[in-house]
C-alpha positions as CSV (number, residue, x, y, z in Angstrom):
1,X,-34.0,-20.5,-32.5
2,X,-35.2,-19.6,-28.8
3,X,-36.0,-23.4,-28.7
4,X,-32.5,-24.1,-29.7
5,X,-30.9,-22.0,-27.4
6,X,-32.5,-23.0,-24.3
7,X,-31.7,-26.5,-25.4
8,X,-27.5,-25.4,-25.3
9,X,-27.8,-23.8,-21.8
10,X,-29.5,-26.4,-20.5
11,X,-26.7,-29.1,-21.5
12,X,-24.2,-26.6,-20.7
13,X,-25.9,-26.5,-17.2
14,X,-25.8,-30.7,-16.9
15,X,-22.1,-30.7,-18.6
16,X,-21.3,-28.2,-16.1
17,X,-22.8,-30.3,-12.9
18,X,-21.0,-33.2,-13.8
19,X,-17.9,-31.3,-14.3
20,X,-18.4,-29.5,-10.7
21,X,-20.0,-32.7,-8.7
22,X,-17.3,-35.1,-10.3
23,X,-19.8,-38.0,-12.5
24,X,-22.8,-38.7,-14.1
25,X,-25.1,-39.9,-11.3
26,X,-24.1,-37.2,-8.8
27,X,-24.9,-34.6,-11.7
28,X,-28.1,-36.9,-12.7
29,X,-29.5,-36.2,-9.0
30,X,-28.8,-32.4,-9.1
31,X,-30.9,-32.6,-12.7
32,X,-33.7,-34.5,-11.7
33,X,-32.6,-37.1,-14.5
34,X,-31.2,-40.4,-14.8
35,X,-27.3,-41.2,-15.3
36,X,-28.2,-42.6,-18.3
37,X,-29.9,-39.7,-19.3
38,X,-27.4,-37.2,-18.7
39,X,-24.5,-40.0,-20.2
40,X,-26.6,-39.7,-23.3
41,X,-26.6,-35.8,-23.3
42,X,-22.9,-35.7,-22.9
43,X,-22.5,-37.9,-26.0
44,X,-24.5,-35.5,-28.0
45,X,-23.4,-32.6,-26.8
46,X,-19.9,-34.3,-27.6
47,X,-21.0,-35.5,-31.4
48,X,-22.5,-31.8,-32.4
49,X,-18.8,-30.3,-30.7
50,X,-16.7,-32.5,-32.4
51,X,-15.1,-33.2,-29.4
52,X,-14.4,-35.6,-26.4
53,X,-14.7,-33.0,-23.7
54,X,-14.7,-35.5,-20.5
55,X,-12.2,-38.3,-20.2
56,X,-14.2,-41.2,-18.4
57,X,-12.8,-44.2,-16.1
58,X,-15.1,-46.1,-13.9
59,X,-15.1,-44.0,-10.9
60,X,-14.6,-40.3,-12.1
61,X,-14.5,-38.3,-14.8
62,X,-11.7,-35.5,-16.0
63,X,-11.9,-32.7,-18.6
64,X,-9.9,-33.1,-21.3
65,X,-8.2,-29.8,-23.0
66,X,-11.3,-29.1,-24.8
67,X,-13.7,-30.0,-22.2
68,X,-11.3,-27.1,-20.2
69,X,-11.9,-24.8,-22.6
70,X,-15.9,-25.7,-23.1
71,X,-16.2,-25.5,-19.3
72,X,-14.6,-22.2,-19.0
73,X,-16.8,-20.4,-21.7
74,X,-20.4,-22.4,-20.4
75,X,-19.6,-21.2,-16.7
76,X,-19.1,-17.5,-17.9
77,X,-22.4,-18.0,-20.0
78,X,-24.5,-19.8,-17.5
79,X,-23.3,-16.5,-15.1
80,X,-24.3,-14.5,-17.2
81,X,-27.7,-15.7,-17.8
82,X,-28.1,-16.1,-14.1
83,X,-26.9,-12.0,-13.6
84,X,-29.4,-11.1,-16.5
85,X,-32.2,-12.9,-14.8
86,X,-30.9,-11.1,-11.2
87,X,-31.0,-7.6,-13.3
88,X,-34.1,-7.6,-14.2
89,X,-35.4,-8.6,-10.8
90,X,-33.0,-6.6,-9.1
91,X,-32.3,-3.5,-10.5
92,X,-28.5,-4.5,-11.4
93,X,-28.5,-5.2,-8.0
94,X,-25.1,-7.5,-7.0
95,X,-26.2,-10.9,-5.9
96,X,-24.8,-14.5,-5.7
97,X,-21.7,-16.3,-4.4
98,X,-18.0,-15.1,-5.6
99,X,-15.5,-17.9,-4.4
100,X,-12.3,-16.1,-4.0
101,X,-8.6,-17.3,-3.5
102,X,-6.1,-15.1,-1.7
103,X,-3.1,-15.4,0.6
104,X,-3.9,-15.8,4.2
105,X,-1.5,-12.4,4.7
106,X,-4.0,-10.4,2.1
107,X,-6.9,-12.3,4.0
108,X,-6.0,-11.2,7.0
109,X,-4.1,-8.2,6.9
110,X,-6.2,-6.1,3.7
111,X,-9.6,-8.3,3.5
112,X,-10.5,-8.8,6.7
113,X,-10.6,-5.6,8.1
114,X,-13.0,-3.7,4.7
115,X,-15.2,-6.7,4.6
116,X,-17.8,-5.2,6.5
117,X,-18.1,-2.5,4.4
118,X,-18.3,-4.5,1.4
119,X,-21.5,-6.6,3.3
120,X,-23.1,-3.6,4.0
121,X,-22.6,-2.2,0.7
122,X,-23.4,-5.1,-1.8
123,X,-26.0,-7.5,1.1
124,X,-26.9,-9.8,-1.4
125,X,-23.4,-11.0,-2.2
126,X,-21.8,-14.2,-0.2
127,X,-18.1,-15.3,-0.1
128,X,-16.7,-18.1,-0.4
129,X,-12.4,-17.3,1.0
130,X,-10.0,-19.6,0.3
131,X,-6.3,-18.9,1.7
132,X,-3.4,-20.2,-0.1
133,X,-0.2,-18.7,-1.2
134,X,-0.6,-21.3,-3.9
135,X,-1.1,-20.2,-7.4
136,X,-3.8,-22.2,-8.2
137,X,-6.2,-22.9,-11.6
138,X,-9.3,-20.8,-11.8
139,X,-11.2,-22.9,-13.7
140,X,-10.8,-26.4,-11.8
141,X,-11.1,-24.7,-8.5
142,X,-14.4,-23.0,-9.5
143,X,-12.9,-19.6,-8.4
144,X,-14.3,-16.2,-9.4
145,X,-11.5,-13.8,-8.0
146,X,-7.9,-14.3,-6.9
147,X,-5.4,-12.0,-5.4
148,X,-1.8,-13.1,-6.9
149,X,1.6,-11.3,-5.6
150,X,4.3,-11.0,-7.9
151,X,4.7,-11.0,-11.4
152,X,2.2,-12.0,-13.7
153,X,2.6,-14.9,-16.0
154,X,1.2,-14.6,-19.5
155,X,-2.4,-15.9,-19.6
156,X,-5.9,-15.5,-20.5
157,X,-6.3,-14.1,-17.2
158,X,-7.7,-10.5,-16.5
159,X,-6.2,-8.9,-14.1
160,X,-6.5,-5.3,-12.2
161,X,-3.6,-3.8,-9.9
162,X,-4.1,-3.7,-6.2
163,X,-0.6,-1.3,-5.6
164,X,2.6,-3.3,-4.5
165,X,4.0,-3.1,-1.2
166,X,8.1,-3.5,-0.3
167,X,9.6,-6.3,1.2
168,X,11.6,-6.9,4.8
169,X,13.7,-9.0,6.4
170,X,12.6,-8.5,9.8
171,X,13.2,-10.4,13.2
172,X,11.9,-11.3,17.0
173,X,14.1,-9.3,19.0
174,X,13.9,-12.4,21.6
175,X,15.9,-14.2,18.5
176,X,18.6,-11.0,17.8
177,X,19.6,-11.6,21.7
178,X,20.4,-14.9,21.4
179,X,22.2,-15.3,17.8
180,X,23.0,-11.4,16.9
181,X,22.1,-8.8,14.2
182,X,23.1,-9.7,10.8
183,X,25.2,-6.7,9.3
184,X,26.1,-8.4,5.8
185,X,25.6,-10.9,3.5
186,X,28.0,-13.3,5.1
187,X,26.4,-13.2,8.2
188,X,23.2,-14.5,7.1
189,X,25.4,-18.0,6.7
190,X,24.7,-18.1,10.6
191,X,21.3,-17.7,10.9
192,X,18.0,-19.6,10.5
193,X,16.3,-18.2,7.5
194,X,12.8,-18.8,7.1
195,X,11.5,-19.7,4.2
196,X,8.5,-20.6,2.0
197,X,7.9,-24.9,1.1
198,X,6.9,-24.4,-2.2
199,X,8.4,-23.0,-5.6
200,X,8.6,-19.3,-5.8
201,X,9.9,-17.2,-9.4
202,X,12.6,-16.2,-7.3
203,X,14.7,-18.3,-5.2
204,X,16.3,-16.4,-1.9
205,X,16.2,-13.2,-0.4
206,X,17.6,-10.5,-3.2
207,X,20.2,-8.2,-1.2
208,X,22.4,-5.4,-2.5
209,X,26.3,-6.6,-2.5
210,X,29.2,-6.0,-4.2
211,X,29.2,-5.9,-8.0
212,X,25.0,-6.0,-7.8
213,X,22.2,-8.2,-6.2
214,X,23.3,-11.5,-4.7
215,X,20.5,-14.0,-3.7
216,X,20.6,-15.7,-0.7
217,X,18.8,-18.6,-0.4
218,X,16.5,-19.2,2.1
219,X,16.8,-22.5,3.6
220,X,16.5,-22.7,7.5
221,X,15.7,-25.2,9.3
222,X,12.3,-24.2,9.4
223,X,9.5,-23.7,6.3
224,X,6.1,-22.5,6.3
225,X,3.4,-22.8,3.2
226,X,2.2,-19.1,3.6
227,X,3.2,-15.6,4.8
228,X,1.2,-15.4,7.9
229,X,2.7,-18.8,8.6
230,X,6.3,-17.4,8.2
231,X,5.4,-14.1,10.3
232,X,4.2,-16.4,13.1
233,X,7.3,-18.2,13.2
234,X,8.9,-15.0,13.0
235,X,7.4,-13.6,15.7
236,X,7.6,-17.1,18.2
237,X,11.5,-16.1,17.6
238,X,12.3,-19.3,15.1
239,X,14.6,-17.2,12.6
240,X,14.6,-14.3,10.3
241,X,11.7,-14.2,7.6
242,X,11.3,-11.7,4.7
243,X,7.6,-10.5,4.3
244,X,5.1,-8.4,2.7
245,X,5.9,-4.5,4.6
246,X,1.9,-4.3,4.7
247,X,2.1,-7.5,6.8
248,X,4.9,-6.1,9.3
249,X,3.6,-2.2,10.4
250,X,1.9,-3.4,13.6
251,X,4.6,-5.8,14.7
252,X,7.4,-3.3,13.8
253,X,5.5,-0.3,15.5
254,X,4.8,-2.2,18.7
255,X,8.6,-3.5,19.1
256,X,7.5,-7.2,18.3
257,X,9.1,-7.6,14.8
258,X,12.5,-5.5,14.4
259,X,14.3,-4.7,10.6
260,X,17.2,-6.1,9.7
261,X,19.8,-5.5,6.7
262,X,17.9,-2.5,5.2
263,X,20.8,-1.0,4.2
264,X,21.6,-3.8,1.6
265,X,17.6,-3.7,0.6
266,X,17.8,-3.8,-3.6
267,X,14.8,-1.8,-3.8
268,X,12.4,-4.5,-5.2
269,X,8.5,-4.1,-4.4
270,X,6.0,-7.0,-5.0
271,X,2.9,-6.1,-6.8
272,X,-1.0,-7.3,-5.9
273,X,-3.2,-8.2,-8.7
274,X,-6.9,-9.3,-8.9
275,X,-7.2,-12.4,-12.0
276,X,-10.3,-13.6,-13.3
277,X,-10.9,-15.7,-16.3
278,X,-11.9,-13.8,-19.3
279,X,-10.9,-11.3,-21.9
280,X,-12.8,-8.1,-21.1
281,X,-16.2,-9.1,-21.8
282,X,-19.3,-8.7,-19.8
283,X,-18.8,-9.5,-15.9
284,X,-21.4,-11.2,-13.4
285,X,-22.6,-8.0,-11.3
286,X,-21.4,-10.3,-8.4
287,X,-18.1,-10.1,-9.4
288,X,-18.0,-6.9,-11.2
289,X,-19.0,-5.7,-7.1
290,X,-16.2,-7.0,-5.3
291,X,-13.4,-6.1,-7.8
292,X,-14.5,-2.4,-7.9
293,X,-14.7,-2.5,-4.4
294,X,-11.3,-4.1,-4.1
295,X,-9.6,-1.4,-6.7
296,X,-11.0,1.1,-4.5
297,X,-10.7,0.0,-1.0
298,X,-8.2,-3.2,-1.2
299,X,-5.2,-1.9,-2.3
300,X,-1.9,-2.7,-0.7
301,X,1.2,-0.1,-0.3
């Protein structure tokens, strides 16, 4: 049985290397093995599944909904192995690489700033950031943690509040001299509204008006792919942008970002989540580090 088991991780490691380095003979150097070897491996890893897990043309390869699956459970139990084998070297002792995906605004704005605290605390533990307002796929971007504003979507996705924070419209006031303050809904029809060049759930800015909330859409002349990107723009005196409060507090303390339209502000706040794939089992200790450390220290209001 030990036998048989080691034989399972070790083709979920090669299934998992060509999965990650994208074919046979990149995976077959990583293995020490040939590309023939590691074809044939595939095939009977395939044959005892009962399933084609990797669709294969003649210069890549791509999972198919079973291989999604397959690769989603080895990576969890190849992690765990690896954290088991840390333990009992370590002490339980965090160590390893946690790829994370967040917005540039959480990045910069709640990351950046605890980070060295979490170095200090957890030394063994590396990060890999990548910034995106994107909602992007866990398991094909090899990420560990990601920190998602607004509502959650139904998934297998495990996912642990971070607070909410409200939203603004806010503007330069070098851009309120020249084209005005906006009092109501109507005149937002005469400004540059900043907004975001991707989907979003919700599409335009969600003000109070008469009879309830009227959504105005946001389509200036000008459209960023992040926050930070839109509060930049905001800031150089392009238009008026609506943004994360948590983002704003400097800006708006200093003078360099000024409210607008509060009084017709519905209300609304945006909740921060941390998602990992999973359904409440065991956790690396890698990752199990950065989202306590995150629920206790990363938290947005």
């Amino acid at each position: 049985m030990g036998s048989l088991n080691h034989n399972r991780s070790g083709e979920m490691d090669v299934f998992v290397r060509v999965v990650e380095l994208g074919g046979f003979s990149p995976a077959a150097r990583a293995a020490r093995m040939t590309p023939s070897a590691v074809s044939k491996l595939i095939a009977r890893l395939e044959a005892r599944l009962g399933a084609r897990l990797l669709s294969r043309s003649t210069r890549q390869v791509r999972l198919t909904p079973e291989g999604c699956a397959f690769y989603e459970r080895a990576t969890r139990i190849l992690a765990d192995i690896e954290d088991a084998e840390r333990a009992a070297g370590a002490g339980e002792q965090a160590v390893g690489r946690v790829r994370v995906n967040t917005s540039a605004s959480y990045a910069n704005h709640i990351l950046a700033p605890i980070l060295p605290a979490f170095m200090a605390e957890h030394p063994g533990v590396t990060l890999d950031i990548v910034q995106t307002d994107a909602v992007v796929d866990l398991v094909t971007e090899r990420t560990d943690v990601a920190i998602r504003a607004g509502p959650l979507k139904s998934s297998s996705l495990v996912a642990r509040k971070l607070g909410e924070t409200a939203l603004m419209i806010v503007a330069a006031p070098s851009y309120l001299d020249r084209w005005g303050e906006p009092r109501s809904i109507a005149d937002l029809e005469a400004h540059n509204c900043l907004g975001f060049g991707y989907a979003r759930a919700v599409d335009g800015w969600p003000l109070r008006g008469n009879g309830g909330t009227v959504f105005v859409p946001a389509t200036g002349r000008v459209q960023a792919s992040d926050g930070e990107g839109l509060r930049h723009l905001a800031l150089s005196g392009v238009g008026l942008a609506r943004l994360a409060a948590f983002t704003l507090r400097e800006d708006i303390a200093v003078g360099r970002l000024v409210p607008v339209l509060g009084n017709l502000d519905t209300g609304e706040r945006e909740p921060f989540h941390a998602v990992y794939v999973g359904q409440g089992g065991p956790l690396p200790s890698r990752v199990r580090a950065l989202l306590d450390f995150l629920a206790a220290n990363g938290r947005v209001s």
